[in-house]
N, C-alpha and C positions, 0 to 999 in steps of 0.2 A: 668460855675460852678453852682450847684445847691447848691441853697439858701434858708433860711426857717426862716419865720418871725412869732413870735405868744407871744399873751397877753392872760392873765390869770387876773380875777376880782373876787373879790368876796366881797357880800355885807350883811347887817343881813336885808335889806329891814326895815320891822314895827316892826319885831319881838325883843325882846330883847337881845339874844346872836344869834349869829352864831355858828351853828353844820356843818355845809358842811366843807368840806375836797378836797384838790385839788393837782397835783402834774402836775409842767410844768417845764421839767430840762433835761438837757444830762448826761443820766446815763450809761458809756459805750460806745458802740458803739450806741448807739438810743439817739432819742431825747424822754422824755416818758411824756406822758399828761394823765389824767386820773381826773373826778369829781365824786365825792361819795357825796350821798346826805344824811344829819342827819336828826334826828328827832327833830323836839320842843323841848320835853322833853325827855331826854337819860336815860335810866334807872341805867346805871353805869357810872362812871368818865370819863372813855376812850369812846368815839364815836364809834359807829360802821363803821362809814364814814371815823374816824381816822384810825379806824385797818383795814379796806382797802386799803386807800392810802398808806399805809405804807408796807404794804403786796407785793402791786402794786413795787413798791422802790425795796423792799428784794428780787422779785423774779425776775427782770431784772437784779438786780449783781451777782445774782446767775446762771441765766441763762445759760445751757450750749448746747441746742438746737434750736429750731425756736423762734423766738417770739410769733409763737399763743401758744407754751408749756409754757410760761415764764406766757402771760395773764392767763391760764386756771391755771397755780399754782398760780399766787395771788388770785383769786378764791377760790380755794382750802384752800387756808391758813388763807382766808378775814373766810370761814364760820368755820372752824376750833376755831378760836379763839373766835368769837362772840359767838359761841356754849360754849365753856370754859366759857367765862363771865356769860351765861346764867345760867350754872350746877353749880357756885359758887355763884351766887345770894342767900340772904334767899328766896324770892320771883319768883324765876327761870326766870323773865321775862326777854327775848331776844329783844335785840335792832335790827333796821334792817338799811339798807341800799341798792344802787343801784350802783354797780361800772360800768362808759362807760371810756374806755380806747383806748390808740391805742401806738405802738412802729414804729418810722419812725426812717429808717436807712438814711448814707446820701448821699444813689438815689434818696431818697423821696420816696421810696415804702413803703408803707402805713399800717400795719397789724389793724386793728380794731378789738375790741370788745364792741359789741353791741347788745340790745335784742330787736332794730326795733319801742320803746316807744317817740321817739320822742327827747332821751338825746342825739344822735347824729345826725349831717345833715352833709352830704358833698352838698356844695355850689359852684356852676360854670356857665360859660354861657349857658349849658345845662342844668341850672334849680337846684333845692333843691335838694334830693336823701335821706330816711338813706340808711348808707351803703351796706346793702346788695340787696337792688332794683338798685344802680346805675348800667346803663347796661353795665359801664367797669370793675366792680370790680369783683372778683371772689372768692375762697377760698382757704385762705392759707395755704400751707406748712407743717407737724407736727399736723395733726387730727384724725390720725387713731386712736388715745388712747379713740375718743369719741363715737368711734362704736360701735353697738349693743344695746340692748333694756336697760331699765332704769327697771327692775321689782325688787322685795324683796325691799330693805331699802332706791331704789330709786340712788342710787349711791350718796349719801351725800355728797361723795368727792366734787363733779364737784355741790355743790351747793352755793349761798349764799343769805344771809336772804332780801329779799325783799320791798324797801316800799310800793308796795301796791301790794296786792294777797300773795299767797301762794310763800314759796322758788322758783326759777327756776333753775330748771334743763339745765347745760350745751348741747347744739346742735353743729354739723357745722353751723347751718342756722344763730349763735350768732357770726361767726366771717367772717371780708370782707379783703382782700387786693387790693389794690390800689393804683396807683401812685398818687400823689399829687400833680403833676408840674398842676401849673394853675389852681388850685382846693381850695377853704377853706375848712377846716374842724374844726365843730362846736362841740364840748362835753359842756352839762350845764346839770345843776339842773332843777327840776318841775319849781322854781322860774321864770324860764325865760319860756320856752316852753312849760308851760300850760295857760299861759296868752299871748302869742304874736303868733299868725299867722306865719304860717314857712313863707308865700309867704312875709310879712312886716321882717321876719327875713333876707332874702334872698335881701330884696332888698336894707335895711340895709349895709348888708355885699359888698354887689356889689359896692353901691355909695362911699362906703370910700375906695375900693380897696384896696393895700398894708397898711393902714394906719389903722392897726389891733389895734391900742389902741383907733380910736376913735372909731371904730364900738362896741368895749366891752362897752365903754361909752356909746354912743348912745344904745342900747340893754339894758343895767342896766335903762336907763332913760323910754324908752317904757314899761318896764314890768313894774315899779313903776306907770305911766301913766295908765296903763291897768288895776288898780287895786290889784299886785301883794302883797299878806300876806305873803308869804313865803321867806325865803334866797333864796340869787339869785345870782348864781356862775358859770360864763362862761370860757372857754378857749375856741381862735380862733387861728386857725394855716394857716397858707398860704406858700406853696410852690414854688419855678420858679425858671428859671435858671439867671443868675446874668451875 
């Protein structure tokens, strides 16, 4: 029987509140995991980290096709709405955020959404990987809608508001599938994976094996250690068969 173990953490580090956003839960037929990272300071009540994650929630119950169409509509709806906050502001300013996501069915095939920055690692005896370099994973399912060139208004649809750089525009190259049997997979905030070394992340995760709540620990303890200012919000997932 395949089995699937995963902890979710989240901390404010130095800072005084916590804006990161996270979703680790069986919604359906998926188990769905997803970390959106906030801002310091938000410009409006709701987080844009929050109307992410929740995006994320709305558009796997809704779902009526693949899971990578389920990821690219909470996308769609994450900038959607942060766009609305923005047009209703007096000030117009727009919050941003980074959604890394993934929906695992229970084969443990793996659909990910990622844009390759470091917020996700698949972790195995084979080494660290983000998803889309691991040389098993490939692309999922339900992509054709992302075809064709991005020209005029840039396809807003398929965007959402970014913490650092310009919006990004949806790709295939932003989604991987994968099996997960015998694999971790890592979704976090800047918090953690701009202050710790994937190779100390990796070795982290290896040493505690299935004992996915200490390595959240241990990893919250390194990025603090490492000097980390920012919130620091992980989910670790491990898959095998039972």
């Amino acid at each position: 029987m395949a089995r699937l173990h995963f902890s979710a953490l989240s901390d404010r580090g130095i800072r005084s509140i916590n804006n990161d956003a996270f979703c680790a839960e069986k919604i359906g037929n998926y188990h769905v995991f997803g970390v959106a990272e906030g801002q310091p300071d938000p410009a409006h009540e709701e987080d844009a980290s929050d109307i992410a994650v929740s995006s994320l929630r709305e558009s796997v119950k809704n779902q009526k096709n693949s899971p990578a169409a389920a990821l690219a509509a909470a996308v769609h709806e994450s900038d959607t709405r942060i766009s609305e906050h923005a047009a209703n502001s007096p000030d117009g300013i727009r919050d941003m955020t980074h959604l890394s996501a993934c929906l695992i069915d229970d084969s443990l095939k793996c659909t990910i959404l990622d844009t390759g920055e470091g917020n996700a690692y698949l972790i195995g005896s084979d080494g660290i990987h983000v998803p889309g370099e691991h040389p098993l994973s490939g692309q999922p399912e339900g992509l054709g809608f992302l075809e064709g060139g991005h020209s005029g208004d840039k396809r807003r649809g398929d965007m959402i508001s970014h913490t650092l750089g310009e919006p990004h525009i949806l790709t295939k190259a932003d989604f991987a599938k994968i099996t997960i049997i015998d694999r971790f997979l890592l979704l976090s905030s800047g918090g953690l994976h701009d202050y710790v070394k994937k190779n100390r992340i990796a070795e982290i995760v290896l040493q505690n094996g299935e004992n996915v709540e200490a390595s959240c620990e241990f990893l919250l303890e390194e990025a603090l250690s490492a000097g980390s200012d920012r919130t620091i919000t992980l989910v670790l997932v491990h898959g095998h068969y039972h």
